[in-house]
VOGU-3710 file (C-alpha; in Angstrom, 3 decimals, decimal comma):
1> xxxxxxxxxx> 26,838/0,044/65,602  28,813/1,179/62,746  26,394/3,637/59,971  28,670/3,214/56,799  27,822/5,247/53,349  30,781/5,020/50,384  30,559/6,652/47,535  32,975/6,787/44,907  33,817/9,698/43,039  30,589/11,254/43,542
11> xxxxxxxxxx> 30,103/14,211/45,494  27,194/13,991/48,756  24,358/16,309/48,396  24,347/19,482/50,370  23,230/19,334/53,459  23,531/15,326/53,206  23,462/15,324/56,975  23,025/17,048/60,291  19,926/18,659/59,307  17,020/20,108/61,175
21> xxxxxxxxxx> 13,855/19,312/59,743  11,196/21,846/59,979  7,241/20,974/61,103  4,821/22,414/58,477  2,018/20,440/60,633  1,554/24,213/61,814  3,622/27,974/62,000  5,599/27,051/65,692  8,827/27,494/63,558  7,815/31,192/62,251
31> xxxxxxxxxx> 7,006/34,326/64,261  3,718/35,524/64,130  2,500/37,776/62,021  -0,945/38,943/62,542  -1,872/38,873/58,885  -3,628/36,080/57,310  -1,886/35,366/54,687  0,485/32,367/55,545  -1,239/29,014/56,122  -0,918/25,608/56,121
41> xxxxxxxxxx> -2,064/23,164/53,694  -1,994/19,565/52,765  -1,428/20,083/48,889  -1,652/23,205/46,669  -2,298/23,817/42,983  -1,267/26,913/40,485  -2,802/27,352/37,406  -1,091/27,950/34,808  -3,425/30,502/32,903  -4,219/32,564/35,604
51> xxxxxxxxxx> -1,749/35,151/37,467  -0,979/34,808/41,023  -3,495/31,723/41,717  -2,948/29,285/43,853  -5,604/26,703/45,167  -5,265/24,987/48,376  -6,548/21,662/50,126  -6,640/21,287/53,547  -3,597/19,058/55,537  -0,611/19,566/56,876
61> xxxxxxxxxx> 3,240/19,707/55,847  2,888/22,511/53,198  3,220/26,134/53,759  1,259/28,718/51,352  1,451/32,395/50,958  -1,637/33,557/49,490  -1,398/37,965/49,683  -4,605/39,680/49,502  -4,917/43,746/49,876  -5,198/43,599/53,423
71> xxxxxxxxxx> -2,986/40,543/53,923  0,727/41,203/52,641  3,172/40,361/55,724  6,376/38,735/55,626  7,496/35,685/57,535  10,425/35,304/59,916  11,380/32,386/61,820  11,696/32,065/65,334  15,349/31,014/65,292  18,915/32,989/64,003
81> xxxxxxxxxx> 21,295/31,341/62,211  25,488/32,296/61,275  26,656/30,283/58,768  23,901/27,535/57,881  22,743/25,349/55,055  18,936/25,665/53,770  17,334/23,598/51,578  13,423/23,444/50,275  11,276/23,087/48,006  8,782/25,544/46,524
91> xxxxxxxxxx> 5,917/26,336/44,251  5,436/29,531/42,111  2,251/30,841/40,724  2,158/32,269/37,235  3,556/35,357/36,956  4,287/35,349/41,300  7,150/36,618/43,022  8,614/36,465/46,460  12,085/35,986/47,993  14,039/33,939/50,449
101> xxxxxxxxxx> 16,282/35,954/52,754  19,449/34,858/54,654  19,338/36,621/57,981  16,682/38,509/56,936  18,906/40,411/54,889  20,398/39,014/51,544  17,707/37,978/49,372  17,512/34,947/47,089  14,966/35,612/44,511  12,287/33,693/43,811
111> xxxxxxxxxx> 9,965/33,978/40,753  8,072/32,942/37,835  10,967/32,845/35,256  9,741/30,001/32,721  10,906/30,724/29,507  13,467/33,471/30,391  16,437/32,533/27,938  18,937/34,998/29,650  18,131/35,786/33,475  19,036/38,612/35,303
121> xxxxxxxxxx> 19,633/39,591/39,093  15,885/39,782/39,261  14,897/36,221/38,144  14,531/32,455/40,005  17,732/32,249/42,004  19,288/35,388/41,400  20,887/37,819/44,334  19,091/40,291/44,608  20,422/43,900/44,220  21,661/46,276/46,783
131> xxxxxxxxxx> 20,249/49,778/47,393  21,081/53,247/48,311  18,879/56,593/48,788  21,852/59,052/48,738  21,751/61,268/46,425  18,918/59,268/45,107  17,491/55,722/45,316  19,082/53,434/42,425  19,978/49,731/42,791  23,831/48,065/42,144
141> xxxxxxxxxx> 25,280/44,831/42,551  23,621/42,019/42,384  24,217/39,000/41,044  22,164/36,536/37,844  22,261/32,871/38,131  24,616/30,886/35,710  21,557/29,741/33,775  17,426/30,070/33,913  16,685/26,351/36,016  13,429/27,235/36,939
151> xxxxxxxxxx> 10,382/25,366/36,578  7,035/26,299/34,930  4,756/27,500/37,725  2,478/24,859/39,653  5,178/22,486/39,862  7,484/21,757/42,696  11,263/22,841/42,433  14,507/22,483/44,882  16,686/25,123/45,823  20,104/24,572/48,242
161> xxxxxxxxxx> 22,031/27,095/49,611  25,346/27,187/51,400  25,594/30,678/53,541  28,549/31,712/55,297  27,639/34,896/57,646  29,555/38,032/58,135  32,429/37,694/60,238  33,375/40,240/63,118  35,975/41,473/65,733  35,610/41,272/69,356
171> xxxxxxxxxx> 34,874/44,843/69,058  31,677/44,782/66,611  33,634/45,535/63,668  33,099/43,542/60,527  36,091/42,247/58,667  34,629/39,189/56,938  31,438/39,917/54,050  28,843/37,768/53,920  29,040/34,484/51,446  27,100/32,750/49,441
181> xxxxxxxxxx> 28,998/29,409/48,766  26,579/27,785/46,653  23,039/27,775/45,474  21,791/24,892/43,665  18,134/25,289/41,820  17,109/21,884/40,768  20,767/20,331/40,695  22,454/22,655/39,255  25,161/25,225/40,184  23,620/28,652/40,245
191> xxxxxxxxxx> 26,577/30,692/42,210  29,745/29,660/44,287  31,650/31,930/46,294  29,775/35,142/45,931  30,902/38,030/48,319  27,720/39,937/49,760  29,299/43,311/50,644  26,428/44,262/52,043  22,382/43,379/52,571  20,285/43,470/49,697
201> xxxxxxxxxx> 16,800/45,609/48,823  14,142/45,062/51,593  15,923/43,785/54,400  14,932/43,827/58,038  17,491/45,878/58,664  20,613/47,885/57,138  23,291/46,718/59,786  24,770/43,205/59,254  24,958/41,086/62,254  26,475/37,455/62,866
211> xxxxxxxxxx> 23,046/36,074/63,117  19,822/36,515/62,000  16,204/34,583/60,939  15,266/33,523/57,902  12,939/35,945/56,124  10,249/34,715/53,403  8,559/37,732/51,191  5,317/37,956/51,460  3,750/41,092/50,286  4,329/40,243/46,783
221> xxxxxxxxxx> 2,745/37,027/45,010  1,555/33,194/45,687  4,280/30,660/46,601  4,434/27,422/48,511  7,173/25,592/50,383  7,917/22,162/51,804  10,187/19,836/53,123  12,361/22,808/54,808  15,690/21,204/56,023  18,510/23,002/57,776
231> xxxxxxxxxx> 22,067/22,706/58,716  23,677/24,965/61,653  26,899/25,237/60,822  28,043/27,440/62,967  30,400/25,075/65,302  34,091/25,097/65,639  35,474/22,169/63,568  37,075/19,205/65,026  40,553/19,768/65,866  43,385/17,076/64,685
241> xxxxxxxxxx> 46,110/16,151/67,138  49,516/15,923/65,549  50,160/13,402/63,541  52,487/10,146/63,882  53,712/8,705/60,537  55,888/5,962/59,465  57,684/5,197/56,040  58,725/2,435/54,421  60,473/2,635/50,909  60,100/-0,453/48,255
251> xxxxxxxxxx> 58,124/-1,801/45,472  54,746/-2,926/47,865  52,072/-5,285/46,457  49,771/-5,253/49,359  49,885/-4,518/53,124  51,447/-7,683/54,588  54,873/-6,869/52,424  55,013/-3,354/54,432  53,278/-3,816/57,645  55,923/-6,083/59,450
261> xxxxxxxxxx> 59,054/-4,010/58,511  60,473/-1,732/60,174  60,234/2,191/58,890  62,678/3,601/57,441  61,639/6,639/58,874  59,054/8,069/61,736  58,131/10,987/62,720  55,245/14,147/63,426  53,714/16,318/61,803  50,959/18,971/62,230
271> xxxxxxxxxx> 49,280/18,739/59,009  48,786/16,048/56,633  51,190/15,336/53,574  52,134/12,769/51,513  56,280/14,489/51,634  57,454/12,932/54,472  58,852/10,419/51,721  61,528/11,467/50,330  60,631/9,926/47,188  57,574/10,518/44,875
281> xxxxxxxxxx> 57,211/7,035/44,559  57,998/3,262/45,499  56,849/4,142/49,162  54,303/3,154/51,957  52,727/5,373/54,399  51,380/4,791/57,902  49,464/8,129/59,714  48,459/8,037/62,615  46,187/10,634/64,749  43,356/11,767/66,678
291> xxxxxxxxxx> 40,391/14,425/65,762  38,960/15,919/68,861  35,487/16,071/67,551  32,912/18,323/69,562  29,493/17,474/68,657  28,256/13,644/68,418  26,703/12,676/64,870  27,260/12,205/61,199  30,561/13,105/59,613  31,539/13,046/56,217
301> xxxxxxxxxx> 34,864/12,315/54,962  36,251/13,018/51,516  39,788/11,885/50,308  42,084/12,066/47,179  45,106/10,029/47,352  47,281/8,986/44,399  48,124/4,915/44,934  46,731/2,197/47,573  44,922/3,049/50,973  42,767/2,669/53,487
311> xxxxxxxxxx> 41,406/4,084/56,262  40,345/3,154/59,774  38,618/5,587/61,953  37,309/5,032/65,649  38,679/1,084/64,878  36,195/0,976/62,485  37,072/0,484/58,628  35,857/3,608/56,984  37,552/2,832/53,683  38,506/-0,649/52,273
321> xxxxxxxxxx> 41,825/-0,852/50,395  41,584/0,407/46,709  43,641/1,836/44,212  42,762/5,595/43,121  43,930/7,773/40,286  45,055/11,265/41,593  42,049/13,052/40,385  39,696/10,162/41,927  38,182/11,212/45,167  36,312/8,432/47,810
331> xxxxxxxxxx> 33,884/9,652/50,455  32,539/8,277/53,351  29,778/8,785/56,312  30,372/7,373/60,240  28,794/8,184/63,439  31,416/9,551/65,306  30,848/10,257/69,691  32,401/13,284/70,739  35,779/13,574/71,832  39,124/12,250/70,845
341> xxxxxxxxxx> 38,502/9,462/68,060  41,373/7,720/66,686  42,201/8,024/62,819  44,851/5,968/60,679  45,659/6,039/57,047  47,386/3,577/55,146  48,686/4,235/51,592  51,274/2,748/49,385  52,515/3,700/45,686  54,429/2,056/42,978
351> xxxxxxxxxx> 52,797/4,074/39,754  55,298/6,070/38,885  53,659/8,033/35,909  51,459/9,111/38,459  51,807/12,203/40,896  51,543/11,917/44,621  48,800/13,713/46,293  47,384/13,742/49,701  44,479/15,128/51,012  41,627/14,641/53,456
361> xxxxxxxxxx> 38,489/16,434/54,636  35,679/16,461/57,439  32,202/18,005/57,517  30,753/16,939/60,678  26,962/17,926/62,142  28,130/21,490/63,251  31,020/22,760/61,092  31,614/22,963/57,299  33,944/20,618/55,536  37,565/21,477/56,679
371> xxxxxxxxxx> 41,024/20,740/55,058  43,476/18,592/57,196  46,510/18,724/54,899  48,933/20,999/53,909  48,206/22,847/50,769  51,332/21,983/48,792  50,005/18,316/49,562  47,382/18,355/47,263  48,755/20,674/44,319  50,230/17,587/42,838
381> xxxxxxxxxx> 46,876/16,338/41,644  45,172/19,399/39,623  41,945/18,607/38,357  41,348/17,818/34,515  40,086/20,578/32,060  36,472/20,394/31,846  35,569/19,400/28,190  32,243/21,013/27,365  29,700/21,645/24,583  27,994/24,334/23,845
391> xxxxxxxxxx> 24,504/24,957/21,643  24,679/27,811/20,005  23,037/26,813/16,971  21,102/23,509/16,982  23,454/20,243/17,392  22,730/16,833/17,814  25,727/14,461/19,572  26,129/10,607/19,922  27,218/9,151/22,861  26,444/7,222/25,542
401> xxxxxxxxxx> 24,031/8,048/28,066  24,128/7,297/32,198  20,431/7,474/32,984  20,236/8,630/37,108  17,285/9,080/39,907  18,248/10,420/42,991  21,301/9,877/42,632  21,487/6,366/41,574  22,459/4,990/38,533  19,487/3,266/36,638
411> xxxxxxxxxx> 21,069/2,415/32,973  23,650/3,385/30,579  22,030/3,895/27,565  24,501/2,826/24,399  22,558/4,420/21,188  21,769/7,690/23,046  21,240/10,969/20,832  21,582/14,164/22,731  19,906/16,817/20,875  21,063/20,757/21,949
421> xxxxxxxxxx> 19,152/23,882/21,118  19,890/27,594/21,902  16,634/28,094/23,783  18,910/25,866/26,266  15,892/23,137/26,065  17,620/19,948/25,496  17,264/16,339/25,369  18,206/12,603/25,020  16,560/10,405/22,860  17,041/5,985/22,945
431> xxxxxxxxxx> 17,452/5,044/19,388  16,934/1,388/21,159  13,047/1,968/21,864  11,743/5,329/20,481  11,493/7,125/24,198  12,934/10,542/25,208  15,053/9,933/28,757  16,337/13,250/29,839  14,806/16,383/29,450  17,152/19,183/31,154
441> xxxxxxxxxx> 17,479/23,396/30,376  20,539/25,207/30,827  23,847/24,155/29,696  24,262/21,706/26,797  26,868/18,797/27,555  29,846/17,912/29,638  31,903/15,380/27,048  34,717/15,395/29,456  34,047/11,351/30,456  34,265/10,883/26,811
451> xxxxxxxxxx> 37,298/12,084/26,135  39,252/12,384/29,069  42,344/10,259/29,521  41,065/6,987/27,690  37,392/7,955/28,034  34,104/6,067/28,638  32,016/6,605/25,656  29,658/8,898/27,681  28,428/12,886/27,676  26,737/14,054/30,631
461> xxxxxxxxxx> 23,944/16,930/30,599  24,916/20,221/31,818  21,759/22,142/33,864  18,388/21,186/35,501  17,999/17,731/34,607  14,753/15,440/34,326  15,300/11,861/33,552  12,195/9,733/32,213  10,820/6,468/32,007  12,903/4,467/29,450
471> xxxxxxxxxx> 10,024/2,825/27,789  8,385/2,995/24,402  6,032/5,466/23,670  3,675/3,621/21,268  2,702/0,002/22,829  0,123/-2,325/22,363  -3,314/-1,609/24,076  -2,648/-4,862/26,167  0,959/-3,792/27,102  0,290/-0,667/28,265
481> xxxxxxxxxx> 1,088/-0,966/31,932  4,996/-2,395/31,079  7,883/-0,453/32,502  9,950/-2,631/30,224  12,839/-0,352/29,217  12,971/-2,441/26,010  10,239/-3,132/23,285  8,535/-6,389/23,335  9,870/-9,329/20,868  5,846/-9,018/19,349
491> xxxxxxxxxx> 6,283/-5,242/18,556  9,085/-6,371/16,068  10,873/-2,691/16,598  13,146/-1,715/14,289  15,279/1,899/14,438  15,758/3,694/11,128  17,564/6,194/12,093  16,850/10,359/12,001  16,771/12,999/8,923  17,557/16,359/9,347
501> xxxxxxxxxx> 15,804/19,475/8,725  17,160/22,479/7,586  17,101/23,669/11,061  19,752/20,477/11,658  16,701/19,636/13,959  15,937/15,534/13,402  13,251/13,482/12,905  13,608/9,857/14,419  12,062/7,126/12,250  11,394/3,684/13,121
511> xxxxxxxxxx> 9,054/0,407/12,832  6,919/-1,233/15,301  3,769/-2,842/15,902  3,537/-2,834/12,082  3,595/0,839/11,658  6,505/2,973/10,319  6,676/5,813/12,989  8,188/9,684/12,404  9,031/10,961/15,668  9,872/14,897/15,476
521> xxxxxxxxxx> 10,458/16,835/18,900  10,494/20,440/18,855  10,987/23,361/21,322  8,087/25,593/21,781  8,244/29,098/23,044  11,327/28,652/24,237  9,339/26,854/27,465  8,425/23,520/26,535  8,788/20,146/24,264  6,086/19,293/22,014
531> xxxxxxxxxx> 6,285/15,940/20,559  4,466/14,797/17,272  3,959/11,237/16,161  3,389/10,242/12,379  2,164/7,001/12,391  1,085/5,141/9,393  -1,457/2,076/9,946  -2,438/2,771/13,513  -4,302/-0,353/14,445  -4,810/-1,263/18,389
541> xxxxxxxxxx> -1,890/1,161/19,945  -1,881/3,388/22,035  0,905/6,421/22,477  1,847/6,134/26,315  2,342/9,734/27,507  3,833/8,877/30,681  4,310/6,354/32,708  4,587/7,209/37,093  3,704/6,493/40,143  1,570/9,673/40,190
551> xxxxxxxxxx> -0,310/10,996/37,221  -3,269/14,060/38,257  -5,565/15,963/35,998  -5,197/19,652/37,144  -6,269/20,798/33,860  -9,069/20,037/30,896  -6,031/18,992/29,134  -3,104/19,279/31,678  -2,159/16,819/33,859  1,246/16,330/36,088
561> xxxxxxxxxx> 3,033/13,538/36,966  5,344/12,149/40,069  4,256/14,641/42,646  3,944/17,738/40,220  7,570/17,590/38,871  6,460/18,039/35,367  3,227/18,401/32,949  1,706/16,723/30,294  -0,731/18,799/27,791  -2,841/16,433/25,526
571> xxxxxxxxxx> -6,115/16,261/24,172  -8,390/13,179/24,787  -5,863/11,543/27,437  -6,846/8,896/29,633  -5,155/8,097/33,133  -5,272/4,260/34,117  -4,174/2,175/37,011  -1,758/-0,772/35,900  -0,742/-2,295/39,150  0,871/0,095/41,467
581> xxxxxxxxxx> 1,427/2,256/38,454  -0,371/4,967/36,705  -0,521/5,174/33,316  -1,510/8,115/30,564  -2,743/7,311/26,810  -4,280/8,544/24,275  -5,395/5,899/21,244  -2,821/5,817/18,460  -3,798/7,830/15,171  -1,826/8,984/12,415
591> xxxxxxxx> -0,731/12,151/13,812  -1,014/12,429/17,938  0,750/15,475/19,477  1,603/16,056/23,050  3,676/18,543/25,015  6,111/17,808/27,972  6,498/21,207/30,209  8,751/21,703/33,076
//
């Protein structure tokens, strides 16, 4: 039975497939130790005002370092791995510190970085430094993350990594460093391409080797992990036969008008390329080939043609017929068996403006996504010049918004304000209802949709990005359970607009409920949001805080929400069940002040 995923012109998630997942139930996966300081647990707690403090509560699927004086070991798994993909997520403890190493010897640093405006080697997803002794110990290298993504403690983050492992001769020589390809720390793009030339501080040993385990520090502070996932892609890739095309030259409208000539010319080929015309345009192309694949499973296929096409693999459509710009790219998932599975595209053009282009890739469950066209092939389509905003100085933007979860598209919000400030805190506010959407730190905004060829009106944040409910924040006591994204006809809303400080910071004014509202959002501490409502005639309101399927009081005034991926800090708050929702309030007055940390 045919598994089909298409996406288009969206890239799939590292380590979308082929992945290992790891049993937390209890520490089979991991060597032991013979320290106590690993564990399992069924959920885990840092607070935020004490150092290095972690509470636990018995369970399974979480794994917990918790160091004491006599209890410091590190943890290595069981397994080795070459090149491999890693994902996880993991909780820090104020002020903690520990470190994830590839083969036990390059270290991705983990730690407590809230708040850090310009990170260093040393900080949440940096490489760590190398070091020598001779003539005296000193550190070098080393590499800082793009921007500071982390997290404040107690609440769960995501970190990826692509790892490609040393590379040596038959004789034990090395003539390939280590890689990094990519590390992602909640979503966004800490390093690509990064050349380890060596292992970093506190490895588990100074000689590089094609494999090695997984090494988590342990003799330093709290941290908890879950949901480990791995890729092992160490495998050969699938080999393509050579390739059979056909050509046909005219002005094609569809398939049937090409399909029953015959070419005017044939041929084989080893790689793939759209030059076996002889024209750039006013042609049809028919390949046709094998891949020897050598493992059974999910494989992904990506593809940037200029034109028409379609593509059929193992007699299975993997691609319907569509029309693609040469900068568009199409992607695709399929179960493939192992051995020799057929493969046939079909592509036509009659845009001349346009520039051929040809390319194709597979990633299957064992090898890393490999090129299956000629270089030259695909240097007709260069990508666009990025088109990007920075916040240097305080800046607020108008455009629209794309609202996303996991991936998915949720709303486009049309009267969107993106407000930018050089703490890198940043968000978007919906003029439409009065509610912040996106809360994200790092870069500012990526305005290249906007303005890019004829545009589409929309910016798109630039770092680690939280989107949120699209609701109002003040309601009626009666309402306050809707996950309406719009105000209700009774609440007679009505936007006013914003004023601007001297700071170019704005306030946001509007009407509702029969109150005139001043909403002013402000970064604190370069860590957090804190949010303060002016509301004049408060009369049976309340201010919903947030809105989730998960809302916990870990604090006498803290509380997180969704499975700890962010905080709330209020005084007098109130969590209530409204259906198969949870909902936090506190009673509308004229000033009510809140503050959203993450």
């Amino acid at each position: 039975m045919k598994k089909l995923l298409l996406v288009m012109s969206l890239c799939l998630p590292l380590g979308s497939f082929a992945q290992e997942t790891v049993s937390l139930n209890d520490l089979s996966f991991w060597k032991p130790t013979g320290k106590a300081n690993w564990q399992i647990a069924g959920d885990v707690t840092a607070d935020l005002t004490k150092n290095e403090t972690m509470t636990t509560q018995a369970g399974k699927g979480i794994l917990v370092n918790l160091p004491d004086a006599n209890n410091r070991a590190n943890l290595l798994s069981a397994a080795e791995y070459g090149d491999v993909d890693v994902e996880f997520d993991f909780m820090m403890a104020s002020h903690s510190n520990s470190g994830f190493y590839l083969q036990g010897r390059y270290e991705i640093q983990l730690l407590d970085s809230w708040g850090v405006k310009k990170p260093a080697y040393g900080d949440c997803g940096g490489i760590y430094k190398r070091r020598k002794f001779i003539p005296q110990e000193y550190l070098y290298e080393g590499h800082a993350p793009r921007i500071n993504a982390c997290l404040a403690p107690g609440l769960w983050q995501h970190m990826q990594i692509s790892f490609q492992a040393p590379r040596f001769d038959a004789a034990g020589k090395k003539i390939a460093n280590a890689k990094v390809i990519s590390i992602r720390l909640n979503g966004y793009v800490l390093h690509e391409n990064v050349e380890l030339t060596g292992p970093t501080g506190g490895p588990i040993s100074e000689d590089e080797a094609p494999l090695g385990p997984f090494m988590i520090q342990g003799d330093h502070g709290a941290v908890a992990f879950r949901n480990f996932k791995i890729a092992d892609l160490s495998g050969k890739p699938a080999v393509m036969a050579p390739i059979a095309y056909k050509v046909f030259y005219g002005k094609f409208k569809e398939p049937k008008d090409f399909l029953s000539k015959k070419p005017d010319a044939t041929g084989t080929i080893n790689t793939l390329s759209w030059d076996v015309s002889k024209q750039t345009n006013d042609f049809a192309q028919i390949f046709t080939t094998t891949l020897d694949v050598p493992k059974a499973g999910k494989h992904s296929f990506e593809f940037q043609l200029a034109g028409k096409y379609y593509v059929n693999v193992n007699g299975k459509e993997l691609l319907p017929d569509a029309w693609t710009f040469s900068r568009d790219k199409r992607f695709a998932e399929m179960d493939l068996p192992a051995g020799k599975v057929p493969v046939e595209i079909t592509v036509y053009k009659t845009d001349g403006w346009m520039p051929p282009i040809l390319g194709m890739w597979v990633q299957g469950p064992s090898f890393r996504s490999t090129a299956y066209h000629s270089l030259a092939s695909t240097l007709a389509g260069p990508p666009a010049d990025p088109i990007l905003l920075d916040a240097k100085e305080p800046i607020v933007f108008r455009s629209f918004t794309d609202l996303f979860k996991e991936g998915k598209k949720l709303k486009r919000v049309v009267h969107s304000v993106n407000v930018g400030n050089p703490s890198n805190l940043h968000y978007t506010y919906d003029l439409d209802n009065g509610a912040i959407v996106q809360i994200w730190k790092g870069d500012f905004l990526d305005t290249s949709p906007m303005w890019d060829d004829r545009g589409d009106g929309s910016s798109r944040a630039r770092g680690a990005l939280l989107t949120l409910p699209d609701s109002p924040v003040l309601v009626a006591s009666a309402d306050k359970g809707s996950s309406t994204d719009t105000p209700a006809e009774s609440a007679a809303y009505r936007p006013l607009g914003y004023d601007l400080d001297a700071n170019d910071l704005p306030t946001f004014r509007y009407k509702m409920l029969g109150s005139d509202v001043e909403d002013q959002i402000r970064v604190t501490d370069n860590k957090y949001l804190t949010r303060t409502l002016s509301i004049k005639n408060p009369a049976g309101q309340v201010v919903r805080l947030a809105l989730g399927n998960e809302i916990s009081k870990v604090a006498d005034d803290t509380y997180t929400v969704d499975g700890k991926s962010y905080y709330i800090k209020a005084s007098g708050a109130t969590i209530e069940s409204v259906g198969a929702q949870k909902v936090l309030t506190v009673p509308a007055s004229e000033k009510v002040q809140y503050a959203i940390m993450w």
